[in-house]
C-alpha positions in Angstrom: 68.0 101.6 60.5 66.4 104.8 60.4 66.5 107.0 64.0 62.2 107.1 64.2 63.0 102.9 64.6 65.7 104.2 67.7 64.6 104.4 70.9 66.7 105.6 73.9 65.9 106.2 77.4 67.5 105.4 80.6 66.9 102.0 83.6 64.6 103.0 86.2 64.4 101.6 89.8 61.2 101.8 91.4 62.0 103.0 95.1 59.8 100.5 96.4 62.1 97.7 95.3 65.7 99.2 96.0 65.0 100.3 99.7 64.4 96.1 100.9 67.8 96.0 99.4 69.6 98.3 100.9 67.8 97.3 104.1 68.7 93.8 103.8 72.4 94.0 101.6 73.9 97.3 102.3 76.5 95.9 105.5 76.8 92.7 106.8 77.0 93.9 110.2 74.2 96.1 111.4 76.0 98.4 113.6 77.6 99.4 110.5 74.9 101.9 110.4 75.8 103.9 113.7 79.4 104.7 111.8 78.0 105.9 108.8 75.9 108.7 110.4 78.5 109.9 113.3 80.7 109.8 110.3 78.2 112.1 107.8 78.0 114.2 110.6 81.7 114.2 111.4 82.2 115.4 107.1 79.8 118.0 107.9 81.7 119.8 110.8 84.7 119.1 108.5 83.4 120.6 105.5 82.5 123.6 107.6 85.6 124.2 109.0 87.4 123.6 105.1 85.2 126.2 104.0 86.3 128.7 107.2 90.3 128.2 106.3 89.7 128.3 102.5 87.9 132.1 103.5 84.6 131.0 102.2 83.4 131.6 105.3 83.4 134.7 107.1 83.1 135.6 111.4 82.4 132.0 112.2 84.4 130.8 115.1 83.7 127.1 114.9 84.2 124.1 117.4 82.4 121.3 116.2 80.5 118.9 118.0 78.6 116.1 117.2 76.1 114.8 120.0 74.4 110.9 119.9 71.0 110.8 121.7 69.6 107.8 122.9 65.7 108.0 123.6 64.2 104.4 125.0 61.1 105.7 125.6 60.7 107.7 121.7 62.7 104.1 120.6 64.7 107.1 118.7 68.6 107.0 118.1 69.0 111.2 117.0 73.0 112.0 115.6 72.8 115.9 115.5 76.0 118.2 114.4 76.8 121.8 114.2 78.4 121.5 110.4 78.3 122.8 106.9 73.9 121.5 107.4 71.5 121.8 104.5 69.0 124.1 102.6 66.0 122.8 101.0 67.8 122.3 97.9 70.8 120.7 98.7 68.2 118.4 100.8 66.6 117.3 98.0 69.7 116.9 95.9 71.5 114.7 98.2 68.8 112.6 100.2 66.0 112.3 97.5 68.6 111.2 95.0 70.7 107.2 96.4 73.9 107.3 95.9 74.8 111.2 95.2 77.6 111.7 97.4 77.7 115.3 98.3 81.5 114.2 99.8 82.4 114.1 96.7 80.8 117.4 95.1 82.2 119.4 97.6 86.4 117.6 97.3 85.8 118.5 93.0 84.6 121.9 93.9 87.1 122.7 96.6 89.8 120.6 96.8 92.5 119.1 94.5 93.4 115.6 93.9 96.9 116.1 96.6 94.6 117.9 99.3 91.5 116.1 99.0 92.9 113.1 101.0 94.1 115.2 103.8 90.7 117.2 104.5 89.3 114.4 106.5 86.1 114.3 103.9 85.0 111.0 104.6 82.5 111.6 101.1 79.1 109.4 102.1 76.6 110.9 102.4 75.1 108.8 99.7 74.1 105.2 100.0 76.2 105.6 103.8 73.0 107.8 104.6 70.6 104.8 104.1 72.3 102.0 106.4 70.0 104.0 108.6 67.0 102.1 107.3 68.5 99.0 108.2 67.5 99.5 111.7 64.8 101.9 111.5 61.2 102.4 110.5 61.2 106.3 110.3 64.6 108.7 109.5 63.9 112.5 110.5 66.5 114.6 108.9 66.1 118.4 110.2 68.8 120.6 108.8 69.3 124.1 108.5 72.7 126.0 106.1 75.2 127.6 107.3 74.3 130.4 104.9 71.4 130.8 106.8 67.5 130.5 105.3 64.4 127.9 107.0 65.0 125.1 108.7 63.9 121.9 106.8 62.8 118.8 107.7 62.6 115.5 105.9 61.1 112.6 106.6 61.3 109.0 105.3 59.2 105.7 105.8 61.0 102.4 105.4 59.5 102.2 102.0 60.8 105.2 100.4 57.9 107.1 100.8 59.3 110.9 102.3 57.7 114.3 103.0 59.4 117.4 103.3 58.4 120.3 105.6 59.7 124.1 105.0 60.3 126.8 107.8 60.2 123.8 110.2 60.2 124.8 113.9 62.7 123.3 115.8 61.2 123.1 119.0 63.6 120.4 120.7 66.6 122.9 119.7 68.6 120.1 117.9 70.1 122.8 115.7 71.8 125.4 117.1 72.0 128.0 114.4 73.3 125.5 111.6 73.8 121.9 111.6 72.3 118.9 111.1 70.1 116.3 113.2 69.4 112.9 112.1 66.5 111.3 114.1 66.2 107.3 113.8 62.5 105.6 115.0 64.2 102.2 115.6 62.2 99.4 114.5 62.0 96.2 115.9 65.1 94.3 114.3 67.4 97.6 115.5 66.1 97.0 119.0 69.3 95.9 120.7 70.9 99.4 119.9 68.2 100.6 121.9 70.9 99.4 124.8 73.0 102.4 126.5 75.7 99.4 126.8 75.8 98.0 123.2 75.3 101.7 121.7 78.7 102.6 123.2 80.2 99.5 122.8 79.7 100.2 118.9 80.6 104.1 119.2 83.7 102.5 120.3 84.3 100.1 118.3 84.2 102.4 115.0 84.0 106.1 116.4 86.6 105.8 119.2 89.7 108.4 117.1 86.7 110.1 114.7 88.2 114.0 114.3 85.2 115.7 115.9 84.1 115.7 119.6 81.4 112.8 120.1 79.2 113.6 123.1 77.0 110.7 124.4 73.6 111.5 126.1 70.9 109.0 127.5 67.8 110.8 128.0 65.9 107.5 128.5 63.4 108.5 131.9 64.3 104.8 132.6 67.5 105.2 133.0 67.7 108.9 134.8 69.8 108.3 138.2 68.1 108.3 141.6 70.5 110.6 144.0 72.0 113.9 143.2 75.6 112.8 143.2 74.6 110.1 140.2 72.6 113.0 138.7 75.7 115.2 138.9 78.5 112.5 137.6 75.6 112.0 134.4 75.6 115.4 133.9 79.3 115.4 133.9 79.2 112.8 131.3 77.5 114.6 129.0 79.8 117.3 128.6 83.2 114.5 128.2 83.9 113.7 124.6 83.7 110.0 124.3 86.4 109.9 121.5 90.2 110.9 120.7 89.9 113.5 118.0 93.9 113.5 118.2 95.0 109.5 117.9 98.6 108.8 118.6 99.4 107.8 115.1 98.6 111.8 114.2 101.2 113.2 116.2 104.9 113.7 115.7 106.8 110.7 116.6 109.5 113.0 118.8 106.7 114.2 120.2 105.3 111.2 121.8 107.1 109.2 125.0 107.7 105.8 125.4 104.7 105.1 128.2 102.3 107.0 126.0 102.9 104.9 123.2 102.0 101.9 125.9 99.6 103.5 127.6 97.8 103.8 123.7 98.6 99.7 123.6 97.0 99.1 126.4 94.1 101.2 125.9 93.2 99.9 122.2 94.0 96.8 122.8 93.2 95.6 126.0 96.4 93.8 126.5 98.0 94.3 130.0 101.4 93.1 129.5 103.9 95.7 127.6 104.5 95.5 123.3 108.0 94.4 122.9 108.5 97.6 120.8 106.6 99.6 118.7 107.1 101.2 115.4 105.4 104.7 114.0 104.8 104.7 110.3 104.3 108.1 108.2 104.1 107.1 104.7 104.4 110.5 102.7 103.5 110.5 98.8 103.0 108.2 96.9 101.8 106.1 99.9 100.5 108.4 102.1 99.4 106.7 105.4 99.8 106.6 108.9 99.9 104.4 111.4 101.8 102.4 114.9 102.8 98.5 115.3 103.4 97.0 118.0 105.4 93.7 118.5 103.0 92.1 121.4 104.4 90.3 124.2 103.9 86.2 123.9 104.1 84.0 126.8 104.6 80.9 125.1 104.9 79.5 121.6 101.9 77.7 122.4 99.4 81.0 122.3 97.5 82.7 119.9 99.7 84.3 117.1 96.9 85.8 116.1 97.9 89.5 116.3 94.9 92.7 115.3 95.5 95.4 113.1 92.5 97.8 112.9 92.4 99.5 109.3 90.9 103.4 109.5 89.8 105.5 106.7 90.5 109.2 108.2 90.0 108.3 111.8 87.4 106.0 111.2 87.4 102.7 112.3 87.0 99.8 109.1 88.0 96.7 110.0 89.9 94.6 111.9 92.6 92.0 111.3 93.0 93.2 107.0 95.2 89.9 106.1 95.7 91.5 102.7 97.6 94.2 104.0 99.7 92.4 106.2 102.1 90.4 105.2 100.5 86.6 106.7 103.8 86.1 108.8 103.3 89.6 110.5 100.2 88.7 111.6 100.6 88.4 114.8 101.0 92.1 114.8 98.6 94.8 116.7 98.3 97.9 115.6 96.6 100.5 113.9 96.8 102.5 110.4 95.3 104.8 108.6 94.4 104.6 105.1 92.9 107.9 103.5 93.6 106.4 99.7 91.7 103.1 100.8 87.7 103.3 99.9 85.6 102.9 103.7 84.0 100.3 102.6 86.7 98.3 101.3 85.5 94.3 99.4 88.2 91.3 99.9 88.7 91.9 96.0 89.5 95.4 96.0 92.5 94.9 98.9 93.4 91.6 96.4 93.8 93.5 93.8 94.8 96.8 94.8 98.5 98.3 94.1 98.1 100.6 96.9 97.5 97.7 99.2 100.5 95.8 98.4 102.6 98.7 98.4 101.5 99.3 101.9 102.6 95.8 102.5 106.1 96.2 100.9 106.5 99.5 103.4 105.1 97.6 106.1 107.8 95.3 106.0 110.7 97.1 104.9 109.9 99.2 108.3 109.4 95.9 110.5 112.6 95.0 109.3 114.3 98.1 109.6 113.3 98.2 113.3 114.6 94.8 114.0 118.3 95.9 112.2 118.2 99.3 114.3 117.6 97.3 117.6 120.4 94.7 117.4 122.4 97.9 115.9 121.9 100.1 118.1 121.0 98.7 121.3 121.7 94.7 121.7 121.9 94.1 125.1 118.0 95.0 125.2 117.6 93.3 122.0 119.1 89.9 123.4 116.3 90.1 126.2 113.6 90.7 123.9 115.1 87.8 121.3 113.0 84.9 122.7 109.9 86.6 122.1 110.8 87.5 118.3 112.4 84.7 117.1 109.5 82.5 116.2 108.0 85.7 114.3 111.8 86.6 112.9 112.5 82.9 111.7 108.8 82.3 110.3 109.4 85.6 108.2 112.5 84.3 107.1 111.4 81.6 105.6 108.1 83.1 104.0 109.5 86.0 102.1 113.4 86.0 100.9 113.5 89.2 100.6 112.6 89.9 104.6 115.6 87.3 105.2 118.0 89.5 103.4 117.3 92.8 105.0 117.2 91.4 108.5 119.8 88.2 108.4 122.7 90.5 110.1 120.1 90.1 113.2 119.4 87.0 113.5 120.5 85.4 116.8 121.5 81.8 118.3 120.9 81.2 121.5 123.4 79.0 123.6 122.5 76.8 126.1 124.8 79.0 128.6 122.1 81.8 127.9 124.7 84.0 125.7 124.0 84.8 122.0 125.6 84.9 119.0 125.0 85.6 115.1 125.8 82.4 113.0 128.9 84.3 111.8 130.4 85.2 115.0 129.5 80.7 116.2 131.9 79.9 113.4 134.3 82.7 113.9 135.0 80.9 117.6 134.3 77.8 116.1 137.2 78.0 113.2 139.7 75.6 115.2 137.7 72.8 116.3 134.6 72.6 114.1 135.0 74.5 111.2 131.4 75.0 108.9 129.3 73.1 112.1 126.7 74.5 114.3 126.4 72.3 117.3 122.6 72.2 119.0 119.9 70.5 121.6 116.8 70.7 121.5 116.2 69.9 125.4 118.5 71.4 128.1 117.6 68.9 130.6 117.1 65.6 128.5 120.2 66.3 126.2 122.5 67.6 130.0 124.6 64.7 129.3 125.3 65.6 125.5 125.4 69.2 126.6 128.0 68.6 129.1 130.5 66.2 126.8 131.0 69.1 124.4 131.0 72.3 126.7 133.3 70.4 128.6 135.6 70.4 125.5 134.9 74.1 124.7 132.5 73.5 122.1 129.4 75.8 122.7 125.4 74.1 122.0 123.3 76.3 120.6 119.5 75.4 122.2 116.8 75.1 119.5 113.7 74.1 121.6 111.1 76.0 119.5 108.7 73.8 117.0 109.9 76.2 114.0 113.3 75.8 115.3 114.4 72.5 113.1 112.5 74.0 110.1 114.7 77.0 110.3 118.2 75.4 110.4 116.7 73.6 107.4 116.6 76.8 105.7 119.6 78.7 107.0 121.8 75.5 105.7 120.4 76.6 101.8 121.5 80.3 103.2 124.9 79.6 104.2 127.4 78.4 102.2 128.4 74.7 103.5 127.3 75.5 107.4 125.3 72.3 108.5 123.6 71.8 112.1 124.2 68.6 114.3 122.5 68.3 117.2 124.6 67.2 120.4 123.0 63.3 120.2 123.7 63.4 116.0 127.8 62.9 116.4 130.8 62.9 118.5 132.8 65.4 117.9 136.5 64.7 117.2 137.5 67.7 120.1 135.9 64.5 122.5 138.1 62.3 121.3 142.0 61.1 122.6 144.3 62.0 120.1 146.5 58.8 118.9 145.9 55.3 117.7 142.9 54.1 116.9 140.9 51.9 120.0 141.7 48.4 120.1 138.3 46.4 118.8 136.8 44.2 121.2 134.6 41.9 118.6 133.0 39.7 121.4 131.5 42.9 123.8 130.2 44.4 120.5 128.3 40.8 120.1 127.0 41.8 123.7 126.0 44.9 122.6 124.3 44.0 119.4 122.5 41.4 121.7 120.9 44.2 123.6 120.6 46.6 121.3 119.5 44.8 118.5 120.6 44.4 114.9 119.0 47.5 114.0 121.7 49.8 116.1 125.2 49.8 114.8 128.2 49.4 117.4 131.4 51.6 117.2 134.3 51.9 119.6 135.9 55.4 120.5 138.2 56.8 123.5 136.8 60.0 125.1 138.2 61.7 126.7 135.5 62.0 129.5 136.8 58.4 131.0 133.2 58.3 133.1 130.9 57.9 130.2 130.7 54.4 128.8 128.5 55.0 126.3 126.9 57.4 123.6 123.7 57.0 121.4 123.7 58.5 118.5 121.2 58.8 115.9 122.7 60.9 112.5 121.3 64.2 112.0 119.4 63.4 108.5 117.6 60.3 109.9 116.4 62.5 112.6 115.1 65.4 110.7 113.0 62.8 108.5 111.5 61.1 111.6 110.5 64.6 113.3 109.0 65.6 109.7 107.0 62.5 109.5 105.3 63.0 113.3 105.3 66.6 112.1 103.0 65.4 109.4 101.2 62.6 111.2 102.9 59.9 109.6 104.4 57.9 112.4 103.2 55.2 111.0 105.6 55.3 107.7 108.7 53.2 107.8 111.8 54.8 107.8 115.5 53.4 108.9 116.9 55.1 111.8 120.5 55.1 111.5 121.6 55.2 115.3 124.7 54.3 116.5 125.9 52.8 119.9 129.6 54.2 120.6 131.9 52.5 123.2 134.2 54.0 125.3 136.9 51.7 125.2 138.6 53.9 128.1 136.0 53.6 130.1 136.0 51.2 132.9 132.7 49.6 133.0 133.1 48.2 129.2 136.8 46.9 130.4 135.0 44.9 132.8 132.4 43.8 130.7 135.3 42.9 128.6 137.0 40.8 131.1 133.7 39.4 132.3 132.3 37.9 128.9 134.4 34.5 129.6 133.7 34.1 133.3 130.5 35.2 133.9 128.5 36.0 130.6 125.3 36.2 131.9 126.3 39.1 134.5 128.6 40.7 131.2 125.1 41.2 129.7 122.8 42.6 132.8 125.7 45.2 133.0 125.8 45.5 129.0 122.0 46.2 129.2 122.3 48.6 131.7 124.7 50.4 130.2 122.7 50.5 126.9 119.3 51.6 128.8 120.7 54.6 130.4 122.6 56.0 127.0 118.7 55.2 125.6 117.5 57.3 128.5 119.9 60.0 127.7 119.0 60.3 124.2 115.3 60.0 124.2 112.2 59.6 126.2 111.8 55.6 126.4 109.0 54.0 125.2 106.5 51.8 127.7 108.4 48.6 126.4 112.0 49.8 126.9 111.1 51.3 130.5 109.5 48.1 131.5 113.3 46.3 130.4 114.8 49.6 131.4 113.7 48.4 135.1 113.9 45.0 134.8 117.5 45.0 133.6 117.6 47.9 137.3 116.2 44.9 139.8 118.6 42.0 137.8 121.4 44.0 138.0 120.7 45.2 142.4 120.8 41.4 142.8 123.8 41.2 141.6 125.4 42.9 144.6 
């Protein structure tokens, strides 16, 4: 193929056609477009102020200022700042032109890859710039360069049709000396940001910790207050920056105290009760982000674990609740953290796919873990109080990711139903002698008191497990430690309950009684306790159990399964003796008292069903008229 049959040239996109795009596509949200201006206009105070340390810059004693101007009556939205502004060149460079990002011009010409990160440059002044249209008709763009020259303006229709005027006079004095202003005709779908309330709810939302002073100014004649002492406090308001330029998770952690880190928590996220604790990040290189967790407060197991991280990009707000950069069973973390290495506008795929991301995540949790370690280390009286908030968030962990198990299984706490604690290890340290490898348990303090008190009475400590995750976990923990099973207090009778010496003489013709009552389904054992006032004990073994909780877990109560429960006799006891001696002379009142007897172990073991409380009470009135 010769070259004259070669043509080359390059795709063109007719203005006309990209701008109902970008309208249209750009964000999802909107608001969106209110960031990406305060934002432009915070890189150009930065770059200004880059330019002054670097020496490029000469007798210029900046403070920057960035000042949003809301106009009802012009139906104008005007973001003017005091940077690095514009001549008529650069104008037409960066606005004429979608998608050149002066940002990044300025990082290749006077920053290095290490630096570039840590100048604050948010770099979008490209496509950034045109969320504007989203919401507007008209964008005014009057500029002037901090080298000095005219003042320019530009403007733009909806349709991409712009004019630019030279030596412009700035008659409203929205640059003062050098800067930029950025003057939005708001057309009818942006009306609602036409709203003093909803224009600051989104300047908070995504400009609350931006790095330059944001003033806010309604000169709306609508809205002008009546008296002098409303004048005066509006006035007032003007001059108040309505941002943080400083955020907490900026500052030296030895330089911060304990009620400023929960005055921040409060503040951010609107939640009056205090963080269980908090942890400060500073990720150095390779990483290289900042930010603060907190461990929020829960009432019960029953609320919301739905925690809120807010992702920045250089102090300026993203997105909330990132699930890709925490780890799912941290999610019911709040906090903040800042990403310079993450792109503003970040996609679902890129935080997916993205080793930085998941790296984050690793340090994230190596530092969640840490914290938990350091506060049972160091400090585990306080850590004790604060276990019953943390332990459906510790064991859930646990079982999610075996590596978070291994760095923080020294800290792991059981909870006895005397209130103390204990680690696992230190349990079957004390437990050595009289249940050696077993974790005793209940799951209900007051429906399991019987239980409770047959083995505390004997020494044995119960563990309480009353969470939903609870019987999960000691699911897991048994696959974590070498040949340590749990039995909850109704599961067994522990042999520390039972007289030493023969064996219990059978009584074949009470157990017949029994079985009666019972039914065939419920085996019958004798035993001699040594608690002489209990005549009876339901049992139902610990395996059987654990399968019927998982199948209502799983919403399959209607699945057969055998329960293996066991009725045990005391043979020391004095009602079975006279059940015993009864069976010959009065059979019928042997079986009243048998039922009885049967009923209340039933009532200790479980909530009764309708059925067994209607014969529950039944076998009550038969065995009143009795005496």
């Amino acid at each position: 193929m010769t070259n004259e049959n070669v043509q080359r040239d390059g795709i063109r996109v007719e203005v006309e056609h990209i701008f109902p795009i970008i309208k249209k596509w750009l964000y999802s949200e909107k608001e969106i477009f209110l960031r990406e201006i305060v934002s432009n206009a915070s890189d150009a105070v930065t770059k200004l102020k880059r330019l002054i340390s670097l020496g490029e810059v000469k007798g210029l004693d900046l403070t920057g200022k960035i000042r949003v101007i809301l106009d009802k009556d012009a139906q104008t939205i005007t973001v003017t700042d005091n940077g690095i502004g514009m001549t008529e060149e650069e104008l037409k460079k960066y606005l004429c032109q979608i998608a050149l990002s002066g940002a990044l011009e300025f990082v290749e010409k006077y920053e290095n890859a290490d630096t570039a990160a840590e100048s604050g440059i948010i770099g979008h002044f490209g496509l950034g710039f045109y969320s504007s249209f989203m919401v507007s008709s008209t964008v005014d763009v009057i500029t002037r360069s901090y080298l000095g020259g005219s003042t320019v303006k530009w403007s733009c229709s909806e349709v991409g049709e712009y004019e630019i005027v030279t030596d412009y006079t700035d008659e409203d004095a929205l640059i003062d000396g050098h800067g930029t202003a950025v003057i939005m005709h708001i057309n009818d779908e942006g009306r609602e940001f036409l709203n003093e309330a909803k224009l600051r709810e989104v300047l908070a939302k995504y400009c609350a910790f931006m790095p330059v002073d944001i003033f806010f100014d309604n000169v709306s004649e609508a809205d002008q207050p009546a008296d002098d002492d409303a004048k005066k406090k509006a006035e007032d308001a003007k001059l108040t920056p309505i941002n943080d330029t400083t955020p907490l998770w900026l500052r030296q952690p030895s330089e911060i105290t304990d009620e400023e880190y929960k005055d921040f928590y409060h503040k951010v996220f609107g939640d009056f009760r205090d963080p269980l604790f908090y942890i400060h990040i500073r990720a150095d290189y390779p990483l290289n982000f900042k930010g603060i967790l907190y461990f929020p407060r829960i009432s019960n197991e029953y609320e919301s674990l739905e925690g809120q991280v807010k992702l920045f990009y250089n102090q300026v707000f993203v997105a909330d609740n990132i699930k890709e950069v925490i780890p799912e069973y941290l999610l019911m973390l709040k906090g903040v953290l800042d990403c310079p290495e993450m792109p503003l506008n970040v996609s679902r795929s890129y935080l997916q796919n993205s080793g930085y991301v998941s790296k984050i995540s690793a340090h994230i949790t190596k530092k969640v873990a840490d914290k938990i370690v350091s506060l049972f280390t160091t400090d585990r009286e306080n850590y004790e109080k604060l276990w019953r908030d943390l332990k459906t968030f510790v064991e859930y962990g646990c079982m999610r990711d075996g590596k978070f198990y291994d760095k923080v299984k020294s800290a792991l706490l059981l909870e006895k139903c005397d209130g103390t604690f204990a680690t696992a290890e230190e349990y079957l340290t004390a437990a050595k002698d009289t249940h050696e490898n077993k974790i005793y348990y209940a799951t209900d303090k007051t429906a399991q008191s019987q239980y409770i008190s047959l083995f505390e009475n004997e020494g044995i400590e119960v563990v309480l497990l009353d969470r939903v995750l609870d019987t999960q976990f000691i699911s897991f923990l048994e696959t974590k430690l070498d040949g340590v099973h749990f039995a909850r207090v109704d599961a067994e009778v522990a042999d520390a309950m039972k007289t030493s010496g023969d064996a219990p003489a059978e009584m074949p013709e009470v157990a017949e009684i029994f079985k009666t009552v019972a039914g065939e389904h419920t085996k019958i054992e004798f035993q001699s306790l040594k608690d002489e006032s209990v005549p009876a004990v339901l049992t139902v073994s610990e395996d059987s159990r654990r399968m019927e909780d998982m199948m209502k877990m799983y919403a399959m109560d209607g699945a057969s399964f055998p329960v293996d429960a066991k009725l045990i006799l005391n043979a020391d006891n004095a009602l079975i003796k006279k059940i015993n001696a009864l069976r010959e002379t009065d059979a019928a009142r042997a079986e009243v008292i048998a039922r009885q007897v049967y009923g209340l172990s039933l009532l200790s073991q479980r909530k009764l069903s309708a059925d067994e409380l209607k014969d529950f009470l039944k076998g009550s009135y038969d065995l009143l008229t009795l005496l």
